[in-house]
KOLGUTOR-871107 format. One line per field, with one value per residue (C-alpha): residue number from 1; residue in three letters; x, y, z. Coordinates in pm, 1 decimal. Example, Ala and Ser with C-alpha at 12.3 -4.5 7.8 and 13.67 -1.06 7.14 Angstrom:
BEGIN
nr <- [1  2]
rest <- [ala  ser]
X <- [1230.0  1367.0]
Y <- [-450.0  -106.0]
Z <- [780.0  714.0]
***
This chain:
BEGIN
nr <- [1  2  3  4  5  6  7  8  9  10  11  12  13  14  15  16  17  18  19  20  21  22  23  24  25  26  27  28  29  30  31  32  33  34  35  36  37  38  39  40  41  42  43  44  45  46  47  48  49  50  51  52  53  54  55  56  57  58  59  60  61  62  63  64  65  66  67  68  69  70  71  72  73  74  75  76  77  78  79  80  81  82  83  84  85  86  87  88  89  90  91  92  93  94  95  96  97  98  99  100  101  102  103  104  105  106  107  108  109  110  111  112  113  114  115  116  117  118  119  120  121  122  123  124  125  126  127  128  129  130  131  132  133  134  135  136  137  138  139  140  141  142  143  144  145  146  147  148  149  150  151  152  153  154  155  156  157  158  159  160  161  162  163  164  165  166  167  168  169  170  171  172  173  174  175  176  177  178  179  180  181  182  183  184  185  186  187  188  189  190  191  192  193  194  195  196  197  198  199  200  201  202  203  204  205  206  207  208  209  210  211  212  213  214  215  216  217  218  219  220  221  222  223  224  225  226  227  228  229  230  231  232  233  234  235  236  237  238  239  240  241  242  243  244  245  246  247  248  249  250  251  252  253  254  255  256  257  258  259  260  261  262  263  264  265  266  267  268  269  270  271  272  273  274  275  276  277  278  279  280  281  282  283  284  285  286  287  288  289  290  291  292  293  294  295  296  297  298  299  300  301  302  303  304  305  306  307  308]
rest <- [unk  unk  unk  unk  unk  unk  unk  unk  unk  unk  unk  unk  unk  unk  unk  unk  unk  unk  unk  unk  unk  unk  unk  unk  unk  unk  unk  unk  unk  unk  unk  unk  unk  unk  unk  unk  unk  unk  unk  unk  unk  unk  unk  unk  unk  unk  unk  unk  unk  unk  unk  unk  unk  unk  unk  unk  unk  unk  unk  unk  unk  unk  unk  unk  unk  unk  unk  unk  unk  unk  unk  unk  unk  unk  unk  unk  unk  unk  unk  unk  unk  unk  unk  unk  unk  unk  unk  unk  unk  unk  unk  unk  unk  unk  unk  unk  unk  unk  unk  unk  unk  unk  unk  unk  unk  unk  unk  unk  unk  unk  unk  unk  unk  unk  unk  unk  unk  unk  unk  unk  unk  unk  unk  unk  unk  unk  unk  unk  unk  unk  unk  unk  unk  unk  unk  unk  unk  unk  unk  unk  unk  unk  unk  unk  unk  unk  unk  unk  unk  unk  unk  unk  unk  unk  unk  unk  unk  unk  unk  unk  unk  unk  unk  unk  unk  unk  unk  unk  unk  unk  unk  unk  unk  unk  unk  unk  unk  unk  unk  unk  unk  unk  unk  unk  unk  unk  unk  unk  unk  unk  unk  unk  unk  unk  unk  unk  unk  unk  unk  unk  unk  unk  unk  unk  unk  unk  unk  unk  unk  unk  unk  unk  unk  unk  unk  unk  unk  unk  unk  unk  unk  unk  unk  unk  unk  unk  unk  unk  unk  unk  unk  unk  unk  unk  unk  unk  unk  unk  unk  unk  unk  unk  unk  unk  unk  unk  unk  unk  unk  unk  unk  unk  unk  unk  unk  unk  unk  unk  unk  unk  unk  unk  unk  unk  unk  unk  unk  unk  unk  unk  unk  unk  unk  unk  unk  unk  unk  unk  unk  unk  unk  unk  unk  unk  unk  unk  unk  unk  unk  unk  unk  unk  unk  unk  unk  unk  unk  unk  unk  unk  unk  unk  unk  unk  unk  unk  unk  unk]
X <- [16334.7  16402.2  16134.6  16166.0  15892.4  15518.9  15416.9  15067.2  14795.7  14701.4  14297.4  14136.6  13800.1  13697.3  13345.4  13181.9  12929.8  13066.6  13025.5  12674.9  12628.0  12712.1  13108.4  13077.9  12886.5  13172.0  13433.1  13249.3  13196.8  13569.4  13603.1  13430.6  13636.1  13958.1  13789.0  13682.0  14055.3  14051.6  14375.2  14264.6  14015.1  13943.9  13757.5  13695.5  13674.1  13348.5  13172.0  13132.6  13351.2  13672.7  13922.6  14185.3  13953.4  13744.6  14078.9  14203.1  13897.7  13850.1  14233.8  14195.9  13908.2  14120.7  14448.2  14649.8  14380.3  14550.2  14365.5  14402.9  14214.4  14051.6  14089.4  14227.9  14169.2  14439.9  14190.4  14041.3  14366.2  14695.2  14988.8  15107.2  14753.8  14769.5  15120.7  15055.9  14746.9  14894.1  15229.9  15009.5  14842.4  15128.5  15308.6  14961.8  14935.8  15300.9  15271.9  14876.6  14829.8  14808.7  14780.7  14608.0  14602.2  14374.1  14275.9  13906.8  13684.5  13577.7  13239.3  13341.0  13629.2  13439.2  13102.1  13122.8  13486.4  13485.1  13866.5  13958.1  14036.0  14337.2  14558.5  14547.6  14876.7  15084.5  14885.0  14970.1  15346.0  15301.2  15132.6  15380.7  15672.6  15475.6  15412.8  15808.8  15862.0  15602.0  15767.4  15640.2  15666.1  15504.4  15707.3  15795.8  15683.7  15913.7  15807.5  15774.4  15415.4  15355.5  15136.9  14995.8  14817.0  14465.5  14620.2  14404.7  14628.6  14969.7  15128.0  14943.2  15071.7  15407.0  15412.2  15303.0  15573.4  15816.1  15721.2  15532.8  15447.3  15261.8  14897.4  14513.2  14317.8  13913.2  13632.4  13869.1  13929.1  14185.5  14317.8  14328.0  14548.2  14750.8  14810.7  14892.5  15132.5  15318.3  15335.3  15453.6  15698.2  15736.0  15986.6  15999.9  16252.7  15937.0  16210.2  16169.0  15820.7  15565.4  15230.3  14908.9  14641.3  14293.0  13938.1  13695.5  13309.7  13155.7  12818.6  12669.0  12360.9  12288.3  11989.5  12117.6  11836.5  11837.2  12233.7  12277.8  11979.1  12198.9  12564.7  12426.0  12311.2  12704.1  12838.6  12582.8  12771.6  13114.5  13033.9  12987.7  13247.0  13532.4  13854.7  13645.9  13503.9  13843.4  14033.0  13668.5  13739.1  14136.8  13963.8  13802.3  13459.3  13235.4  13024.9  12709.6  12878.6  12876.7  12491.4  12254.1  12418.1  12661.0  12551.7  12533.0  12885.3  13044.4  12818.6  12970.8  13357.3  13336.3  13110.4  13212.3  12836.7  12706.4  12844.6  13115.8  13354.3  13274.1  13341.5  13691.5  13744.5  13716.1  13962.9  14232.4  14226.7  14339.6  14619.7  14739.1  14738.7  14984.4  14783.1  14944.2  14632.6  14275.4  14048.9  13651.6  13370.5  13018.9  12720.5  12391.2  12030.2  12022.8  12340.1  12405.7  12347.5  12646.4  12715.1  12787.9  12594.6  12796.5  13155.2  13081.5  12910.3  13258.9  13531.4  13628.3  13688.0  13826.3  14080.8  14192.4  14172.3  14433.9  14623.4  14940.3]
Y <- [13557.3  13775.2  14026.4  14255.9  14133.9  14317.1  14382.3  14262.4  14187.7  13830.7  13934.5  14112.4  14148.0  14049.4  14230.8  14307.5  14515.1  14864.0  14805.4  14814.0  15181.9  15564.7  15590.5  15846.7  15559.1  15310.2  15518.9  15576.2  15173.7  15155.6  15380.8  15157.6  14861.1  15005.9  15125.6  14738.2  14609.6  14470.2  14548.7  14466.2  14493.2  14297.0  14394.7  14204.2  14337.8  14209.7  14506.8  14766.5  15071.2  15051.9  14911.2  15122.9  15407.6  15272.5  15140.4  15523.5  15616.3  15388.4  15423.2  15777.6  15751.7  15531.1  15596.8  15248.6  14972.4  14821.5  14768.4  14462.2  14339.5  14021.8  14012.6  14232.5  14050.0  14062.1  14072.1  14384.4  14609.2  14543.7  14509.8  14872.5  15019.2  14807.8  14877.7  15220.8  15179.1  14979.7  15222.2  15531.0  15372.7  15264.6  15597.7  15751.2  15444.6  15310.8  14968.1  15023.1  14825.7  14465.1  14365.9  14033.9  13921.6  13654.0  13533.4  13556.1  13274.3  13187.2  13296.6  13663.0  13727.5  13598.8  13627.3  13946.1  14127.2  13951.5  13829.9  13524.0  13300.3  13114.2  12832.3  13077.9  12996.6  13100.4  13403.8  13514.1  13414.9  13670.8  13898.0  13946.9  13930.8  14215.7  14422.0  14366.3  14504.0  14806.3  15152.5  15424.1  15796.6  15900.6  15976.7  15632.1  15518.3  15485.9  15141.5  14819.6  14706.3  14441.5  14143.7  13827.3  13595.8  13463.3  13040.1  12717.2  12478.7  12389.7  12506.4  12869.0  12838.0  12766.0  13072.1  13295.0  13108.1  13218.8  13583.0  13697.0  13824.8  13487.0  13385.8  13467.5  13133.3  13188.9  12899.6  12683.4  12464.9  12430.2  12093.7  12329.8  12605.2  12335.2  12216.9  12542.7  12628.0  12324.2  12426.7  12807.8  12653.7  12702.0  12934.5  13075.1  13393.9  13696.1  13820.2  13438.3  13349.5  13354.9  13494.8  13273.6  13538.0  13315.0  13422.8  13248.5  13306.1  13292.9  13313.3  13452.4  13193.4  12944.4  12749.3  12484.9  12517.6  12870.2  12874.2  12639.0  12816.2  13130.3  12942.5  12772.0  13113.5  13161.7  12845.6  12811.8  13122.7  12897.1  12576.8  12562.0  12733.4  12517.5  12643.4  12614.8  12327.1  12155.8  12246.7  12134.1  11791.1  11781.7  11846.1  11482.9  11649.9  11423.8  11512.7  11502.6  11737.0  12002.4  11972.0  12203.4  12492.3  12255.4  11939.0  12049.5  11877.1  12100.7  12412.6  12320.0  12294.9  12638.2  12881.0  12870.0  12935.9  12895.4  13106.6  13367.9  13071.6  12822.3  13093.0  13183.8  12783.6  12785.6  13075.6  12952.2  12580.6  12805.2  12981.8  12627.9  12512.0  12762.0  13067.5  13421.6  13607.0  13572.7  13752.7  13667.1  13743.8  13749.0  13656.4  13794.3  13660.7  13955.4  13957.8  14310.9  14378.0  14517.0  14299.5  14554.8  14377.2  14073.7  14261.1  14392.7  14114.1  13907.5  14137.4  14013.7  13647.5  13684.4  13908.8  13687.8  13362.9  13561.4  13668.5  13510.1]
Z <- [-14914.8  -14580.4  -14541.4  -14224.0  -13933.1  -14003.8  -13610.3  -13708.1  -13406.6  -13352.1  -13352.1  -13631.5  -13794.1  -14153.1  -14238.6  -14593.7  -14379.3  -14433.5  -14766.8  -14697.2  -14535.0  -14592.5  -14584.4  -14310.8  -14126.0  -14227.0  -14071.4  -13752.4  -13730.0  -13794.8  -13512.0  -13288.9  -13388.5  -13283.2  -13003.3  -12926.9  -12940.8  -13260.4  -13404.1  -13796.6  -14025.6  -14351.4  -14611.6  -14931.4  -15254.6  -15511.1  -15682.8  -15405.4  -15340.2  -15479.6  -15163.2  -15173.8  -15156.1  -14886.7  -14696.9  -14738.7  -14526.7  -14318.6  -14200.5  -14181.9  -13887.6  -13699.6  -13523.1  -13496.7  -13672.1  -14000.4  -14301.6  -14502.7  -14844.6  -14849.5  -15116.7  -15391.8  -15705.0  -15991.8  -16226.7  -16141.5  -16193.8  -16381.2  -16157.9  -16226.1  -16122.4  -15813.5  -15708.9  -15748.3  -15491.5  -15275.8  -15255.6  -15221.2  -14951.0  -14758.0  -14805.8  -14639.0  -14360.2  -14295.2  -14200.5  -14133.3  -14495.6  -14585.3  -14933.3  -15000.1  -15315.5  -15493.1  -15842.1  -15714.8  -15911.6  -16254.7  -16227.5  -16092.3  -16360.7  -16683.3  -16548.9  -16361.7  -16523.6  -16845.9  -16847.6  -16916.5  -16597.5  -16683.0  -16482.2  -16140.8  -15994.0  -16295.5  -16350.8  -15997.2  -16036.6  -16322.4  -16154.7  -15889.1  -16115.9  -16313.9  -15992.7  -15847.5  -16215.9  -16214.1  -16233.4  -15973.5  -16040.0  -15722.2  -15402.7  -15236.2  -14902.6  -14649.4  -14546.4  -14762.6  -14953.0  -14714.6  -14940.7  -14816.4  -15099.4  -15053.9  -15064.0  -15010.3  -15164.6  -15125.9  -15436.8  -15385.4  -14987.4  -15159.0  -15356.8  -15095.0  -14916.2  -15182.2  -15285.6  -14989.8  -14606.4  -14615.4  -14664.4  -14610.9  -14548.2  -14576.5  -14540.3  -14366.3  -14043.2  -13788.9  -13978.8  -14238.7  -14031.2  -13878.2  -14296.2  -14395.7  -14093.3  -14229.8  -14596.1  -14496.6  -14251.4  -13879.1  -13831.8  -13492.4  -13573.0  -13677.2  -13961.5  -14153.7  -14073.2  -14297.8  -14149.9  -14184.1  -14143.0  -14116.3  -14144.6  -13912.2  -13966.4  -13610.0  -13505.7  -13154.5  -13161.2  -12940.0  -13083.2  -13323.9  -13567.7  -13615.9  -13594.1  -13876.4  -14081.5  -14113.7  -14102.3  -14456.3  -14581.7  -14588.3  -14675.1  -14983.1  -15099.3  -15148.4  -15178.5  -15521.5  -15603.6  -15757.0  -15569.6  -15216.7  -15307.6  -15358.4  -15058.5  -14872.3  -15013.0  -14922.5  -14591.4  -14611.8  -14710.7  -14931.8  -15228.9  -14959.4  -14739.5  -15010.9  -15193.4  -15030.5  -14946.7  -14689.9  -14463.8  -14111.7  -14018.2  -14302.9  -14155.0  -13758.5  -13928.2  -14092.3  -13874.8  -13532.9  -13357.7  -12968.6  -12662.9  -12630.8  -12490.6  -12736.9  -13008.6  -12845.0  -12875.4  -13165.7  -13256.3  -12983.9  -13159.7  -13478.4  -13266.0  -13174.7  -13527.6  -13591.4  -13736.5  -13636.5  -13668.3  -13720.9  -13858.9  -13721.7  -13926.8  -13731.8  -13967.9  -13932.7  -14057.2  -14292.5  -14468.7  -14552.2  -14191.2  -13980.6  -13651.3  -13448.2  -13139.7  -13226.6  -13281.0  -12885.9  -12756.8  -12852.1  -12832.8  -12473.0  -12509.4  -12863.4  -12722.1  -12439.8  -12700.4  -12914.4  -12627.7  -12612.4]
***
């Protein structure tokens, strides 16, 4: 499948935060992003404001930031409602928008949507088919719906492989990049490679107590979680690693914490696994806070890690 190259940068930020404040707020944050150098911004989709809505704003503030889900879930539209989102967005944004897809968890479609979660890699081959399908009355973009799929394992990194711009990796380690660079193939030529867009929660803390204290307020989030907990274990993670909200080697593999330079380390070892972008995503203590301090504090030696 030949898709024409998506000129996306290699740094980006992924950030519930903006969720979490007025939208005018949001877009003035968004602002400041650009402003920073980061050339993307992430923003996941749970129960908040609906993302193409928010992505439409959040776009509009900025002049040359693109906005990516991470991620849309298939469950929460059918593939006509989400093709017509994602082609009204692109038509406003050209190649400003970056559709990741995901089938989300069991717990958040029955628990939360009240579908029925069913064998997720088939239902996303469906979906797609049912989206390439979707008719589309309104006036067309000029540029292609570029789509990434949120992919862990290897038959999910093969689809994205398959159908897609490539993949978004989240909770994961450079083995994990290096593992997924693999399975999307290394092709050099930008009009045949597959991107491998990977989110990296960091952490601007130097004290290893209080570090870890909020690293596991994130990780307990995930690791009970069935499709996390499985790729964790692919990862040579033990049923120890994963009780408690994460033992502190799992906690040091997935949050990045300590200096500016041991941050950027971290991000560069995912560069030289093979990852095309990254997307950081600075934790705070209180989680519906927005690290703004930490987005600054960072942006230099995360943009000279990604430079290359």
């Amino acid at each position: 499948m030949q898709i024409p190259s998506f000129a996306l940068p290699r740094l980006g930020l992924w950030t519930a935060s903006l969720d979490f404040v007025p939208l005018a707020r949001a877009c003035e944050l968004a602002a400041g992003i650009e402003q920073l150098g980061y050339g993307a911004l992430w923003v996941p989709e749970v129960a908040g404001r609906d993302v193409f809505v928010g992505l439409g704003a959040l776009l509009r503030s900025t002049e040359r930031l693109i906005g990516a889900t991470g991620i849309a879930s298939i469950w929460a539209r059918d593939a006509v409602t989400m093709t017509g989102g994602a082609k009204a967005l692109t038509e406003a944004f050209p190649e400003r928008v970056l559709l990741g897809l995901g089938v989300s968890h069991h717990s958040l479609v029955e628990g939360l949507r009240g579908h029925t979660y069913r064998r997720p890699l088939e239902a996303m081959r469906s979906y797609l088919d049912a989206m390439d399908a979707s008719p589309y009355s309104g006036f067309r973009p000029g540029t292609p719906v570029r789509r990434v799929l949120a992919a862990l394992g290897p038959r999910m990194l093969d689809l994205a492989a398959e159908r897609t711009e490539g993949a978004h990796t989240y909770l994961v380690t450079p083995e994990h990049t290096a593992f997924a660079r693999e399975r999307l193939g290394a092709e050099a030529e930008p009009a045949s490679r597959r991107l491998l867009c990977v989110e990296q929660a960091v952490l601007a803390e130097a004290d290893p107590s209080t570090a870890r204290e909020v690293a596991r307020g994130h990780t307990s989030v995930y690791v009970g979680l069935p499709n996390y907990q499985a790729n964790l274990r692919r990862l040579g993670f033990e049923e120890k690693d994963l009780a408690g909200g994460g033992s502190d080697r799992l906690v040091d593999a997935i949050v990045a914490w300590g200096d500016e330079e041991t941050i950027a380390r971290r991000v560069r070892e995912h560069f030289d696994a093979g990852a095309d972008h990254v997307c950081v995503q600075p934790l705070e203590a209180e989680r519906r806070s927005v690290p703004s301090q930490q987005w600054e504090l960072l942006a230099p030696a995360l943009l000279e890690a990604s430079a290359g």
